[in-house]
C-alpha positions as a printed NumPy array, in Angstrom:
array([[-70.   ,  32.496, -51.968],
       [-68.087,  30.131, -49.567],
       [-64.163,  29.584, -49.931],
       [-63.17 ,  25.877, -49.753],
       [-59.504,  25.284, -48.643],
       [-57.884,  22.631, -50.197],
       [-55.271,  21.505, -47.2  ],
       [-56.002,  19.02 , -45.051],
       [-57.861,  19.739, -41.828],
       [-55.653,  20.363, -39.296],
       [-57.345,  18.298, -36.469],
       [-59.098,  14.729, -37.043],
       [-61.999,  14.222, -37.874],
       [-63.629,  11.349, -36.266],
       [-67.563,  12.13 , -37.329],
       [-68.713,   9.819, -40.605],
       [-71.481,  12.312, -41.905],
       [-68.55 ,  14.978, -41.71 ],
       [-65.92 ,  12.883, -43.313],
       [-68.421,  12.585, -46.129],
       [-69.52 ,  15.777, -46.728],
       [-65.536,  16.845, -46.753],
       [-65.062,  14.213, -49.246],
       [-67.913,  15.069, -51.328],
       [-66.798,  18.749, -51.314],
       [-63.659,  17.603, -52.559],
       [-64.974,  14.963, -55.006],
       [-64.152,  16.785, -58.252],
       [-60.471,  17.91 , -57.111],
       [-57.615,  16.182, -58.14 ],
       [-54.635,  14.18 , -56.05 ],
       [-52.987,  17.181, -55.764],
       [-55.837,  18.124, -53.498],
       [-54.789,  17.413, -49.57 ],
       [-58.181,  17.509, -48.611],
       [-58.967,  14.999, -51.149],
       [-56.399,  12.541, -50.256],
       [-57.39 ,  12.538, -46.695],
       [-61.174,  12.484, -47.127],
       [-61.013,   9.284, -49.854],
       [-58.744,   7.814, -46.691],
       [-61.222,   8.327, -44.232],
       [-64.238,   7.985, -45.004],
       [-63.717,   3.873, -45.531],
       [-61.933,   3.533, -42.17 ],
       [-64.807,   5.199, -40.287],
       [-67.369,   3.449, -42.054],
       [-65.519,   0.45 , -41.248],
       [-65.624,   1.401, -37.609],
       [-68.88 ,   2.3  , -37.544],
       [-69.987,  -0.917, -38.746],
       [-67.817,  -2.96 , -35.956],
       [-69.482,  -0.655, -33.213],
       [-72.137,  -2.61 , -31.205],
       [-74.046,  -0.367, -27.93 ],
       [-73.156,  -2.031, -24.564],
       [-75.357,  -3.816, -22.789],
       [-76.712,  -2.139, -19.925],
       [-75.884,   1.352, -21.175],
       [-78.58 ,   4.265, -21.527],
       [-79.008,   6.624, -24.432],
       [-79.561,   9.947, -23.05 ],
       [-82.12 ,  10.299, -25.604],
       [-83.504,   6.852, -26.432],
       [-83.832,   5.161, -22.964],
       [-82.466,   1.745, -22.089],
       [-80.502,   0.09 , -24.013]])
């Protein structure tokens, strides 16, 4: 049995899969729900970003090679 808080984290989360498993954990909880609020905020705006986010040219992926 795992206890879920129900405030808001108290540091930012700036990981999409994260942001979405928050939100889904919190999917059935109402507006009074901090955690709620925040993750049905976030989770667009990162998805957002991660959508805008291109890989440099030049740069090297530790685990992929050349870019």
């Amino acid at each position: 049995m795992s206890i879920i808080s129900h405030d808001a984290p108290d540091y930012p989360v700036m990981n999409l899969a994260a942001a979405q498993r928050g939100r889904e954990i919190h999917r059935d909880c109402g507006d009074e729900c901090d955690a709620h609020r925040y993750y049905e905020n976030l989770v667009p705006k990162l998805e957002v970003a991660a959508r805008e986010v291109k890989p440099l040219r030049g740069t090297w992926n530790i685990w992929g090679g050349p870019q």
